[in-house]
C-alpha positions in Angstrom: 5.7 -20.0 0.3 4.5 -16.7 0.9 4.4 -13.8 -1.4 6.5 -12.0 0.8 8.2 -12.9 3.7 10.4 -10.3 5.8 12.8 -11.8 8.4 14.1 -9.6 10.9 14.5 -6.3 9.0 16.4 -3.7 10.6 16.2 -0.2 9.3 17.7 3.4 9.7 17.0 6.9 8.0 21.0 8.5 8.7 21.7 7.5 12.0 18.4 7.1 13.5 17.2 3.5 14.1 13.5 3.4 12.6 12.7 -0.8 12.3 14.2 -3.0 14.8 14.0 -6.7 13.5 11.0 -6.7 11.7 8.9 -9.5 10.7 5.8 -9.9 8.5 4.2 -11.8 5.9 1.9 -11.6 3.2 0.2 -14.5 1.4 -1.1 -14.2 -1.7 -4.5 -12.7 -2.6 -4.7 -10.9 1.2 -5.1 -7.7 2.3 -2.8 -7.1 5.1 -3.2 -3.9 7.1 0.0 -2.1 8.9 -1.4 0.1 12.0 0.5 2.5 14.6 0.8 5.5 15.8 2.3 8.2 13.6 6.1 8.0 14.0 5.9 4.0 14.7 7.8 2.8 11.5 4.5 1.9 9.0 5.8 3.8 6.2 9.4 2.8 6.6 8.6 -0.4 6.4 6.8 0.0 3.2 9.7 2.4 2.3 11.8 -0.7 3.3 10.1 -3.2 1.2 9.7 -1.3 -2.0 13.9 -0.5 -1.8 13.6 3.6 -1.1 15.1 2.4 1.9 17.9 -0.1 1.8 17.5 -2.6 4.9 20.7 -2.7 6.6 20.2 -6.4 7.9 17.7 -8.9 7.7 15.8 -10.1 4.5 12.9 -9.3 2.3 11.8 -12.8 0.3 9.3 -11.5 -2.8 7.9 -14.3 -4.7 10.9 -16.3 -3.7 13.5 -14.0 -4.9 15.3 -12.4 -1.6 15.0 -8.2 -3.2 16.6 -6.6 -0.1 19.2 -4.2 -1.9 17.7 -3.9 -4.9 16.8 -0.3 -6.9 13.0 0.5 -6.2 12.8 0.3 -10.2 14.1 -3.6 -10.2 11.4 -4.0 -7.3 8.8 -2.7 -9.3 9.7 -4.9 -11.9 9.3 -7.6 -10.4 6.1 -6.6 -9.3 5.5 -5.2 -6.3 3.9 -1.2 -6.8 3.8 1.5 -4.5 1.0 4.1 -3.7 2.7 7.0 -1.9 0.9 9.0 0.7 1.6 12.0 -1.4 0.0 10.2 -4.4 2.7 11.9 -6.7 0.1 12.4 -9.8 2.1 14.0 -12.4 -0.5 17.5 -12.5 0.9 18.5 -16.3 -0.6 15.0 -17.4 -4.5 14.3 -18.4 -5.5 11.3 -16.5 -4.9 9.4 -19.2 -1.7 10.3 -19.7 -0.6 9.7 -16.5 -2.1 6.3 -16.7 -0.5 5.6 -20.3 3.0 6.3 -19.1 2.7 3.8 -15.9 1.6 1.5 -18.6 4.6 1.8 -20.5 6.9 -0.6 -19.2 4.4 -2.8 -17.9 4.7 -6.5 -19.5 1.4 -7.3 -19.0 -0.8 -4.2 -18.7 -4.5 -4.2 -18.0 -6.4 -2.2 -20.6 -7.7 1.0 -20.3 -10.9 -0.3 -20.3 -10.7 -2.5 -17.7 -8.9 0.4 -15.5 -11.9 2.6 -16.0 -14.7 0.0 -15.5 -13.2 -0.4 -12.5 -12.9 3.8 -11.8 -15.8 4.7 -13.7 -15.1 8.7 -12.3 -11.6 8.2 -13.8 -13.1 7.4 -17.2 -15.4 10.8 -16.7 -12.3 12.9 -15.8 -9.6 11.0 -18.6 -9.0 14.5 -20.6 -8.6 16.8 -16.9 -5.5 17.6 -15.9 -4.2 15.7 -12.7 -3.9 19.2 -10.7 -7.6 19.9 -11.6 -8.4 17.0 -9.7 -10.1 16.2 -6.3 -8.1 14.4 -3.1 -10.2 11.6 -3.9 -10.1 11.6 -7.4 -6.3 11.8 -7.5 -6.3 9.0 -5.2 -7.9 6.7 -7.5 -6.2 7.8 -9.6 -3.0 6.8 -8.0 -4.1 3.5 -7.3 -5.1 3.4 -11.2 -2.0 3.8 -12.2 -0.1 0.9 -9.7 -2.8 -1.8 -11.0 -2.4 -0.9 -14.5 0.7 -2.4 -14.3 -0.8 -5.6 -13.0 1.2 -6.0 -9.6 1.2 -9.0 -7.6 1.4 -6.9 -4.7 0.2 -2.8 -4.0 1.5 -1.0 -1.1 -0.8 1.9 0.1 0.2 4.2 2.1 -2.5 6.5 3.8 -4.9 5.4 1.1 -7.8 7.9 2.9 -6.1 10.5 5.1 -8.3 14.1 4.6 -10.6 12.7 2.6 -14.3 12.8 2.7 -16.1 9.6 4.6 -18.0 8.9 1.2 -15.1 9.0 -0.7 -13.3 6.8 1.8 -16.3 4.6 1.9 -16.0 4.2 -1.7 -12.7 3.9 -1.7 -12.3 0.7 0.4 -15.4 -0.8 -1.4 -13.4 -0.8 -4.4 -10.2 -1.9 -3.1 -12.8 -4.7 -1.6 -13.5 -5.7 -4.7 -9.9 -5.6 -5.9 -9.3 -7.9 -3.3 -11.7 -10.2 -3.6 -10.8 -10.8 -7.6 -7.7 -11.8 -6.4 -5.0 -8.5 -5.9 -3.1 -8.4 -3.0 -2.8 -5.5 -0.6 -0.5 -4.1 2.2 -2.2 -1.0 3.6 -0.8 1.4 5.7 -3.8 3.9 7.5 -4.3 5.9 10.4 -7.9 5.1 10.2 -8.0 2.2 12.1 -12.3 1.5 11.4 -11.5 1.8 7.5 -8.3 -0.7 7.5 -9.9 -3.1 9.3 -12.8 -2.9 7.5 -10.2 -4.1 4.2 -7.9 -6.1 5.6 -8.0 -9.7 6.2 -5.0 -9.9 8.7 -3.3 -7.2 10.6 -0.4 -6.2 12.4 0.0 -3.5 14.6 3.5 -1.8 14.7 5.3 0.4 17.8 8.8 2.3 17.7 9.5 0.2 15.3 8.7 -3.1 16.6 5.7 -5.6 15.7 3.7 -5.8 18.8 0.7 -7.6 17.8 -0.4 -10.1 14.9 -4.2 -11.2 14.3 -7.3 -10.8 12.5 -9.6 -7.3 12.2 -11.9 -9.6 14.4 -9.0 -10.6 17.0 -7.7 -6.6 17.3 -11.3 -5.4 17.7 -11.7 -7.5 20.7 -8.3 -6.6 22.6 -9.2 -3.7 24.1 -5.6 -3.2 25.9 -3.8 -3.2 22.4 -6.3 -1.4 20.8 -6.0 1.3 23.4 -2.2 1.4 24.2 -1.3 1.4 20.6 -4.1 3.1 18.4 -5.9 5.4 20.3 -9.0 3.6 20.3 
């Protein structure tokens, strides 16, 4: 079985229809990347998944527990985190802090050490406020705070937008590495170069509807969809 499985997921903010019988999957120990246009439904269907918005049909299977309906709290729980595109760093907390109280409630929390080994410029910047921070350090600092709670799956969505190519280029080396030690990703991005370069599988989303399924290697090579539905 798959980590998580969505069948046919149907969506609305108010009135408006966002997701019209959505499918995906994610298998365990993947990094699966979600790409569209802006306005095509990505982040509603991470919205969807996490519980801030409640599915009005269809099913979402995590770890064999359908979790359509359920608080985003009882979804985290059961350990899915995630990382917003506003990144939501609480600014009156040190880095530390904010990391310490994502660790609260965590059952099995990684240690702090292990956090900063793997953000070594988190561990520099522990004792600076979160609004004295950069873009890309309060990104990694975001994504800090979602693995300290040792998910089984992280959500991420625009993991890079406005942020230096070095920083982005570190970024998805160390969400590389994250991978590749077993953590499992859906990522949401506008740039298309820097999600495939992560992911392992991909779908590609329009007005709501899934309109492509394949590898980074597969997408790279259609042309048509590449040009009809990202821009590239």
């Amino acid at each position: 079985m798959s980590l998580l499985e969505v069948d046919r997921i149907d969506s609305f903010y108010g009135d408006s229809h966002i997701l019209f019988g959505l499918d995906m999957r994610v298998e365990r120990n993947e990094v699966v990347a979600l790409l569209g246009r802006n306005g095509a439904g990505k982040t509603t269907t991470l919205n969807s998944l996490m519980g801030v918005v409640r599915p009005r049909s269809g099913t979402v299977t995590f770890d064999g527990e359908a979790i359509q309906g359920r608080p985003p709290y009882q979804i985290a729980r059961a350990g899915m985190q995630l990382v917003p595109e506003e990144r939501r760093i609480i600014g009156a907390l040190t880095v530390h802090e904010n990391l310490k109280l994502a660790a609260l409630t965590a059952p099995e929390a990684w240690s702090f050490d292990r956090i900063y080994d793997t953000f070594p410029r988190l561990a520099e910047r522990r004792r600076s406020g979160g609004q004295d921070l950069s873009g890309g350090e309060q990104q990694m600092l975001a994504i800090a705070r979602a693995l300290i709670r040792n998910p089984k799956l992280i959500l991420l969505d625009e993991p890079f937008e406005g942020l230096a190519p070095l920083i982005v280029k570190d970024l998805v080396r160390i969400c590389g590495e994250l991978a590749a030690a077993g953590q499992t990703f859906v990522v949401v991005e506008q740039n298309v170069a820097a999600a495939l370069a992560l992911a392992t599988r991909c779908y590609v989303i329009n007005n709501g509807h899934n309109v492509y399924e394949g590898t980074p290697g597969e997408l790279r090579a259609n042309k048509e969809v590449m040009s009809r539905y990202l821009g590239v």
